[in-house]
C-alpha positions as CSV (number, residue, x, y, z in Angstrom):
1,X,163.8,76.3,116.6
2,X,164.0,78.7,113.5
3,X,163.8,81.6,114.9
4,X,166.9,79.7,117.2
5,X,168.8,79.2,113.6
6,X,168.0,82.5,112.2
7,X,169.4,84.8,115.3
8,X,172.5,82.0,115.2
9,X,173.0,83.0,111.6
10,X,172.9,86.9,112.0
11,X,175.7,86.2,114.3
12,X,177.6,84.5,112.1
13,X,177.2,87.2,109.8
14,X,178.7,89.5,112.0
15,X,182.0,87.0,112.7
16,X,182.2,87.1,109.0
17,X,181.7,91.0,108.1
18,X,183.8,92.3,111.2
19,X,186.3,93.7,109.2
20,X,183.7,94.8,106.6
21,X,180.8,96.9,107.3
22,X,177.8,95.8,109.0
23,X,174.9,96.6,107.4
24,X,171.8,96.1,110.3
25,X,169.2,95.9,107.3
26,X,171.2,93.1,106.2
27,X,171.0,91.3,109.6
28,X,167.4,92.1,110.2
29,X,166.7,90.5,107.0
30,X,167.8,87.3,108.0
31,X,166.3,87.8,111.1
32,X,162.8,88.1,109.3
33,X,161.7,91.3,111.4
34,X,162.8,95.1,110.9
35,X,165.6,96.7,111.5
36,X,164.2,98.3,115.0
37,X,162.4,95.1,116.0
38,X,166.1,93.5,115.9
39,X,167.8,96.0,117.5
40,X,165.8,96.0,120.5
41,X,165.7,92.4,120.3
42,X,169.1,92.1,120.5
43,X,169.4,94.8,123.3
44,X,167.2,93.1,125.5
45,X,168.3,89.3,125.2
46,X,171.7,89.6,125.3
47,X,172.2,92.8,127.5
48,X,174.5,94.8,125.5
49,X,173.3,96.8,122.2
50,X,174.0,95.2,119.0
51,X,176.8,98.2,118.1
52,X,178.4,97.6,121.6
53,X,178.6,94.2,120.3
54,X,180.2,94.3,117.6
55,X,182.7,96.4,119.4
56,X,183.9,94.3,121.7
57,X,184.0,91.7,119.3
58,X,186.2,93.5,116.5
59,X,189.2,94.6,119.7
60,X,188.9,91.2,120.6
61,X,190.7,90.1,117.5
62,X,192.5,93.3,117.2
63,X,194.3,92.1,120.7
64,X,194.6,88.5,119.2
65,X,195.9,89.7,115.9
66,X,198.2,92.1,117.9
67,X,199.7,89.4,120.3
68,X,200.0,86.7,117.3
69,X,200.9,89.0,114.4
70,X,203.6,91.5,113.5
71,X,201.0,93.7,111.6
72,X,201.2,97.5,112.5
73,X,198.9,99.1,114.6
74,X,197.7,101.7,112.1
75,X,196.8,98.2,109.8
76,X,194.5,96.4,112.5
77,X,192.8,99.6,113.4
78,X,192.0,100.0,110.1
79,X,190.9,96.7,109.0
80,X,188.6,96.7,111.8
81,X,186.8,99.8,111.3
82,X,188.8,102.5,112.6
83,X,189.9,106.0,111.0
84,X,192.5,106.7,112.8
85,X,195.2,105.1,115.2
86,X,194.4,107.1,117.9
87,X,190.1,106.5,117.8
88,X,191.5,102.9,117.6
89,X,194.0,104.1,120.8
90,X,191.2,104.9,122.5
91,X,188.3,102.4,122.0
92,X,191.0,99.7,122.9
93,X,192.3,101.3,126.2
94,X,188.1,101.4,127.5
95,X,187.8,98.0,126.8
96,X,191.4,96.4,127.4
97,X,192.5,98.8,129.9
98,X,196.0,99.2,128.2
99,X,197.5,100.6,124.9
100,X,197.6,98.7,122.3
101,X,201.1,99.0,121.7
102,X,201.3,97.3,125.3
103,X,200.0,93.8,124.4
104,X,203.4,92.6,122.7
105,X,204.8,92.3,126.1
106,X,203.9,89.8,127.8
107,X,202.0,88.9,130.9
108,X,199.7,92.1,130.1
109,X,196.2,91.1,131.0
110,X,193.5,91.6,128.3
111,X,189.8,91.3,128.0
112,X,188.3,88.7,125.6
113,X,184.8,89.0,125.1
114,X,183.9,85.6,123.0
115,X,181.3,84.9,119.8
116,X,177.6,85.2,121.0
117,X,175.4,82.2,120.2
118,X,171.4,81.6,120.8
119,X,170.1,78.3,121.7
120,X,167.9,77.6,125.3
121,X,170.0,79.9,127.0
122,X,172.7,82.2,125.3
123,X,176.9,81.4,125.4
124,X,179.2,84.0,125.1
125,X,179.1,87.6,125.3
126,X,180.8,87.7,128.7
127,X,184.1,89.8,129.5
128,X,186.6,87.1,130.6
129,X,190.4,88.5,131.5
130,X,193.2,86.8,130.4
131,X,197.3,87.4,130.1
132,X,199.8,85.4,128.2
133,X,203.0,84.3,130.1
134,X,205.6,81.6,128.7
135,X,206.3,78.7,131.3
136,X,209.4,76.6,131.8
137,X,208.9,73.0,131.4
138,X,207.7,71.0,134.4
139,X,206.4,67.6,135.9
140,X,203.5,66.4,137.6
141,X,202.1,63.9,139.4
142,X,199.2,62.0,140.3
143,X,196.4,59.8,139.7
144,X,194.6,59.3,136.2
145,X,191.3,58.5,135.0
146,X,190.1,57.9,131.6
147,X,186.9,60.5,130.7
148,X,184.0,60.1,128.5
149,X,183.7,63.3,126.4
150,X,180.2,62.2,124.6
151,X,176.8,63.1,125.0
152,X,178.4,65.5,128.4
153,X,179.6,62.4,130.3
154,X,182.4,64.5,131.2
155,X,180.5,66.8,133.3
156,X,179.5,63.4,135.0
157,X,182.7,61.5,135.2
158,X,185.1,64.3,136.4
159,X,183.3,65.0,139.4
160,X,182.8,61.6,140.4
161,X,186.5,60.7,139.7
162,X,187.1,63.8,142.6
163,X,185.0,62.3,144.9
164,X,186.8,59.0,144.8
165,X,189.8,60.5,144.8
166,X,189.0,62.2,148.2
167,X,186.5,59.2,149.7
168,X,189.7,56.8,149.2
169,X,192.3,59.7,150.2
170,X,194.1,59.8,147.0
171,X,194.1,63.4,147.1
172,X,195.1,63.9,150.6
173,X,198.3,60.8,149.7
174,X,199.4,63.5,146.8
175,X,198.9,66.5,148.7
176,X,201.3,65.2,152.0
177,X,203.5,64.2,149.1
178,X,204.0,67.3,147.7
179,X,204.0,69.0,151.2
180,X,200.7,71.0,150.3
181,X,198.5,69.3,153.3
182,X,194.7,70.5,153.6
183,X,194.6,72.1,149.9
184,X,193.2,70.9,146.7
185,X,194.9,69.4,144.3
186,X,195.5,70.5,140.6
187,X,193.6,69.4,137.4
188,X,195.5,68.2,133.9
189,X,193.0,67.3,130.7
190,X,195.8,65.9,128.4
191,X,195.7,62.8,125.7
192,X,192.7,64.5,124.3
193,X,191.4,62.5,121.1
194,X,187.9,61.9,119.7
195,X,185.3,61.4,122.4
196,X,187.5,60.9,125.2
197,X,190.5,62.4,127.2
198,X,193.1,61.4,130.3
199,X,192.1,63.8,133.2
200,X,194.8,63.7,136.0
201,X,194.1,65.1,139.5
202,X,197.7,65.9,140.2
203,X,200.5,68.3,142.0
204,X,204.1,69.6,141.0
205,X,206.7,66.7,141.6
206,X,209.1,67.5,144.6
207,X,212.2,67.7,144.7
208,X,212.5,64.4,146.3
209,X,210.5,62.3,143.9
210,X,207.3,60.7,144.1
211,X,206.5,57.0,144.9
212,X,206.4,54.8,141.7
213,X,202.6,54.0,142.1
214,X,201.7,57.3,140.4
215,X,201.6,58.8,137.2
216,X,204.1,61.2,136.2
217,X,203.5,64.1,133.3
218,X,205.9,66.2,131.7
219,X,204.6,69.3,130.6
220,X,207.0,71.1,128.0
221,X,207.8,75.2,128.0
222,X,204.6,76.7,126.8
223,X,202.8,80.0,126.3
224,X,200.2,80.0,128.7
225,X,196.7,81.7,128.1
226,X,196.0,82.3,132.1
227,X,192.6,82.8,133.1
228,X,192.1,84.0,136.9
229,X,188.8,82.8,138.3
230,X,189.3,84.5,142.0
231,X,191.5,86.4,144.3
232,X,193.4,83.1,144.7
233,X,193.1,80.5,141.9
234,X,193.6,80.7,138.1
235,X,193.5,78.6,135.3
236,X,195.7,77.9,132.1
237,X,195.5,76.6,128.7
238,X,199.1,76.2,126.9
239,X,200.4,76.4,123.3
240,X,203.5,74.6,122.4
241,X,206.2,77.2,121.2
């Protein structure tokens, strides 16, 4: 497992110099192999070259820092590595596919490619789109379940709590309900604390009201981070604003 810790800390090197240069000698060192030996290391485990890398991850922030912060665009390209606003113009557009003077508007979909990390298999390093849309407060309902989070019980418990929901027609019950017959229904993780969380398999309330043997949850306005996962399904995280 050291050689597992020392790739792990070269990358968080790199989350800690992004706004700084990188030196490679510096990461090879604590690597324990040459410069060359880590670069084509590198290249061929994760798939992308260490440079392309680092790329991707400094106009990830940059679009985080862009949506978040009122800092100018001339300051973020320049903190993260860039000469000139328009160098910074262009790298963005190839890897965002919009200007970065378009991410302040909201609902503009943007590419986040996440911290790479080395263990039996590797996480991260994989283009996922996004777009941020505020949401108008809203009410579910359904049925609840309390999850194990430890030792991945969840991975265990949430699919078992779907298929007793659809062996003893829960799920069917909440989809005639809400008039959405033959369709799955949607997911909430809420109540979150340590080593545990309520999961809800649930559907928008209608307009007529649900029966009071189910659970109800009010879900405030938010800022959504919305994640699509195919031509006809996303997922959402929210931040109270």
């Amino acid at each position: 497992m050291d050689w597992l810790d020392r790739m792990n800390n070269t990358m968080d090197y790199i989350e800690l110099h992004l706004t700084d240069t990188i030196k490679f000698k510096e990461l090879a060192k604590i690597a324990c192999c040459s410069e060359y030996h880590f670069q084509r290391m590198f290249s061929f485990i994760s798939g992308v070259a260490l440079s392309e890398y680092i790329r991707r991850r400094r106009l990830t922030l940059a679009a985080i820092e862009l949506q978040n912060t009122n800092s100018r665009i001339i300051d973020i390209s320049l903190k993260y590595g860039y000469e000139s606003p328009e160098a910074f113009s262009r790298a963005f557009k190839n890897l965002h596919g919009v200007a970065p003077a378009s991410v302040r508007n909201m609902g503009i979909t943007l590419k986040a490619f996440p911290k790479m990390t080395y263990c039996l298999s590797i996480k991260g390093g994989i283009e996922m789109n996004y777009r941020i849309e505020p949401k108008e407060a809203f009410e579910v309902f359904g049925v609840v379940a309390e999850i194990n989070l430890t030792d991945g019980r969840g991975f265990i418990e949430v699919p078992e709590f779907w298929d007793k929901c659809i062996e003893d027609g829960s799920m069917k019950r909440i989809n005639e309900i809400s008039g959405n017959e033959g369709t799955l229904c949607h997911a909430a993780l809420f109540s979150r604390r340590e080593g545990a969380c309520t999961y809800m398999l649930c559907r928008h309330v209608p307009e007529g009201g649900v029966p009071d043997e189910y659970t109800t949850l009010h879900v405030p306005t938010l800022t959504w981070a919305i994640f699509p996962t195919d031509a006809k399904s996303e997922v959402g995280t929210g931040e109270q604003i």
